[in-house]
C-alpha positions as CSV (number, residue, x, y, z in Angstrom):
1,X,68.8,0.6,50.4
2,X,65.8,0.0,52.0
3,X,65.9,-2.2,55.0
4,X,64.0,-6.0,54.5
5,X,61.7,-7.1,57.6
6,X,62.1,-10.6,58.9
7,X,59.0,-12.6,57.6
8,X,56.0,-13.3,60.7
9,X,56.8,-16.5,63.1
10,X,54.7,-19.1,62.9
11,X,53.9,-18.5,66.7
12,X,52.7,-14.9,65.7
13,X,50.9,-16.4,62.4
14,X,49.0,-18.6,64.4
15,X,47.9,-16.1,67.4
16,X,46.8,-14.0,64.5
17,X,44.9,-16.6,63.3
18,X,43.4,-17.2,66.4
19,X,42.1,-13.5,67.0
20,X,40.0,-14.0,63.7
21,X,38.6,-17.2,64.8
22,X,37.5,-15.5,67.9
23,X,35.5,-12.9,65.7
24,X,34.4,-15.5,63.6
25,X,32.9,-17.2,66.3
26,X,30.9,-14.5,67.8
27,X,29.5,-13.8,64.4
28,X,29.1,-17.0,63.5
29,X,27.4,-17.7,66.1
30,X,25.1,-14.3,65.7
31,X,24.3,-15.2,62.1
32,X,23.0,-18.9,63.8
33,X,21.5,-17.5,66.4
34,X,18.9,-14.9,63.8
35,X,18.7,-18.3,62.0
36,X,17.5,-19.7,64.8
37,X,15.0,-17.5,66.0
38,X,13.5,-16.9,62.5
39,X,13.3,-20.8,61.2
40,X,13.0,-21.8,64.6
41,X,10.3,-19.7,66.9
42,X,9.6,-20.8,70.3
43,X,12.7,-23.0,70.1
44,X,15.0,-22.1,72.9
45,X,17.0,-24.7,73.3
46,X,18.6,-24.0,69.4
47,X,19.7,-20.7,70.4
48,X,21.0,-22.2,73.8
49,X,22.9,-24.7,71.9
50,X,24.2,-22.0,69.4
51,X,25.1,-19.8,72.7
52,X,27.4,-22.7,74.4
53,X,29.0,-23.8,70.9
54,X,30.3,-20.2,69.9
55,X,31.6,-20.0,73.6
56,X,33.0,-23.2,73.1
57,X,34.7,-22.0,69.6
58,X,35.7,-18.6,71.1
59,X,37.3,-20.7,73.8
60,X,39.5,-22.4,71.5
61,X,40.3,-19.6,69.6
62,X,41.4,-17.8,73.0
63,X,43.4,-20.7,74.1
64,X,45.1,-20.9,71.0
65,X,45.8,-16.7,71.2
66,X,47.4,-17.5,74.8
67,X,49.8,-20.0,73.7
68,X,51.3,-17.9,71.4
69,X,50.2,-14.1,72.0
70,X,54.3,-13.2,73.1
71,X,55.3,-14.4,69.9
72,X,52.6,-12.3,68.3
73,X,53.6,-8.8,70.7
74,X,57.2,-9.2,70.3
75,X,56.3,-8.1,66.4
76,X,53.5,-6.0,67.1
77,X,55.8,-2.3,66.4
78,X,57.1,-3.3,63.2
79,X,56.5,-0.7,59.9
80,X,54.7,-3.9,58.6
81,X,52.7,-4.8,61.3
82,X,51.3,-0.8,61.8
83,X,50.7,-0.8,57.7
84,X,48.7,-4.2,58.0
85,X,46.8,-3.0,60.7
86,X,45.9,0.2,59.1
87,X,44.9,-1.6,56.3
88,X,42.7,-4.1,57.9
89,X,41.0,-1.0,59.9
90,X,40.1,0.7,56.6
91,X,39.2,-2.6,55.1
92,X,36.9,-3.5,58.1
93,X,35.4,-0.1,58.6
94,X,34.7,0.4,54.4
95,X,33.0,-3.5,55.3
96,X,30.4,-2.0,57.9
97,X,29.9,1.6,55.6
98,X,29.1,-0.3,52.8
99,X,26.3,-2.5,54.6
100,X,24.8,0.4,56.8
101,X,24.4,2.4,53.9
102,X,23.7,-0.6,51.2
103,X,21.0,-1.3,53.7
104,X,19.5,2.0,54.1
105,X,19.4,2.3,50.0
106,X,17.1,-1.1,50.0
107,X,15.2,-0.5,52.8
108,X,14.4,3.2,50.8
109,X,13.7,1.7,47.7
110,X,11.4,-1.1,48.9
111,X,13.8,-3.9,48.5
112,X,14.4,-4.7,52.4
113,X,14.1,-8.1,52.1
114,X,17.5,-8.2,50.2
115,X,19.4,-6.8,52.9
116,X,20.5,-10.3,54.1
117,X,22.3,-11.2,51.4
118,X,23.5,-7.8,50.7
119,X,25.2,-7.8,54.1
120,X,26.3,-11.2,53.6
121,X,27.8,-10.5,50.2
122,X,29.5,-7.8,51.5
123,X,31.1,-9.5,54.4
124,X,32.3,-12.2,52.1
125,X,33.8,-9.5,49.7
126,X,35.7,-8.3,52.7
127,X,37.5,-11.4,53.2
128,X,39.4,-11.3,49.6
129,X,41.7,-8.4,50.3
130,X,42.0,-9.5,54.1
131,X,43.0,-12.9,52.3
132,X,45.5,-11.3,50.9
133,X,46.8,-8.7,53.5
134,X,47.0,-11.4,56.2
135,X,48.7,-14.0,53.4
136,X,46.0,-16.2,54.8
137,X,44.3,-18.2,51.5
138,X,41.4,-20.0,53.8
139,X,40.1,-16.6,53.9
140,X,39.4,-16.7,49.7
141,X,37.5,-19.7,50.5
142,X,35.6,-18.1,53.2
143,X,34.7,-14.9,51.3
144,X,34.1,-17.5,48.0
145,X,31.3,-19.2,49.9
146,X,30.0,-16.3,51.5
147,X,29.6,-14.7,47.7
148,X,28.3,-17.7,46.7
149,X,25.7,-18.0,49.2
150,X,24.6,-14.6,49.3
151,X,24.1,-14.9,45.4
152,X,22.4,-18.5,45.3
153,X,20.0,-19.0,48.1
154,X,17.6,-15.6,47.6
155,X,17.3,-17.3,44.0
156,X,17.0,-21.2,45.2
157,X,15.1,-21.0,48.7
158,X,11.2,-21.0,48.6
159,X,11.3,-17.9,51.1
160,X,13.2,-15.9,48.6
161,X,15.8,-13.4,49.8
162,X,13.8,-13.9,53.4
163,X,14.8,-17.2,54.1
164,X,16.3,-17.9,57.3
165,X,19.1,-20.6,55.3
166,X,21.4,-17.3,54.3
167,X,21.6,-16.5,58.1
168,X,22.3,-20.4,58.3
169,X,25.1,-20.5,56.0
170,X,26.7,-17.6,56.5
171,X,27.3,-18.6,60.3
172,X,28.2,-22.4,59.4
173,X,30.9,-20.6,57.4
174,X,32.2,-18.4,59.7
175,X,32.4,-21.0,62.6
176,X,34.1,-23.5,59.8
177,X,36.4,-21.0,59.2
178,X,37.1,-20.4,63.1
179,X,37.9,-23.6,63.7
180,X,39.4,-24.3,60.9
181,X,42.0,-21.5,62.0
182,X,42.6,-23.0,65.5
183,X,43.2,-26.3,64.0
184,X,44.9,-26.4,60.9
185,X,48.4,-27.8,60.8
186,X,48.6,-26.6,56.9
187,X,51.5,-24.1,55.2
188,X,51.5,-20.8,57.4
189,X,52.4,-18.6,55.3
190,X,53.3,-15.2,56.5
């Protein structure tokens, strides 16, 4: 009979949670930050303000981690913790093949412009099994919008595929979904 692993605390759930928001936050605020410089040139004081409120996020996000980061290493050498991390690291690193070589492949075939929403495509993508893995449904929303976004704006945006709103939403997303993971009182779900 095969032994049955006690389901994930809500203290570890939520230091998990806040790990991810402290990734989203750095990347949201790098997506914000190329939107910035590209919509914005010459404007410093964007970027500066992009700088402090991903610090600011990341600072929540790490706060949150503290509080509950014992909770989160007492389950850490579990069979189901190794097998979700493993899967998260071939999830992650397929994420980052996938755009490296997706990139290449347009830049080769004289469709760079499209590498934007590729990469942003991708990344949203990413987020449906990690939705799953993690038993974290915000994440489907996440990836959802990213899709979304990475489909509609090349086609609705007067700059095309070029247009400095895809590196807009795709951080506005990200730094939603940090914060939303540092503050939501919802079902946790484990």
């Amino acid at each position: 009979m095969e032994a049955i692993e006690p389901q994930q605390s809500v203290e570890a759930i939520r230091a998990g949670r806040a790990i991810g928001a402290m990734f989203f936050s750095i990347f949201g605020g790098a997506w914000l930050g190329v939107w910035s410089l590209r919509a914005l040139p010459g404007n410093m004081l964007v970027p500066a303000a992009v700088i402090a409120l991903s610090l600011a996020i990341f600072w929540q996000a790490i706060s949150r981690f503290r509080r509950y980061r014992t909770a989160l290493a007492a389950e850490q050498d579990t069979p189901r913790r190794r097998r979700i991390s493993r899967l998260f690291n071939i999830i992650n690193a397929g994420q980052w093949v996938l755009i490296v070589v997706g990139v290449n492949v347009l830049a080769n075939i004289g469709l760079a412009a499209w590498s934007v929403p590729f990469a942003i495509l991708i990344i949203g993508l990413h987020f449906l099994p990690l939705a799953h893995l993690f038993a974290n449904p915000p994440h489907y929303i996440t990836g959802a919008l990213l899709i979304l976004l990475a489909i509609a704006y090349p086609l609705l945006m007067p700059g095309g595929p070029n247009d400095p709103v895809g590196c807009l939403g795709a951080g506005l997303i990200l730094w939603s979904s940090a914060i939303y993971a540092v503050t939501a009182k919802g079902r946790l779900a484990a």
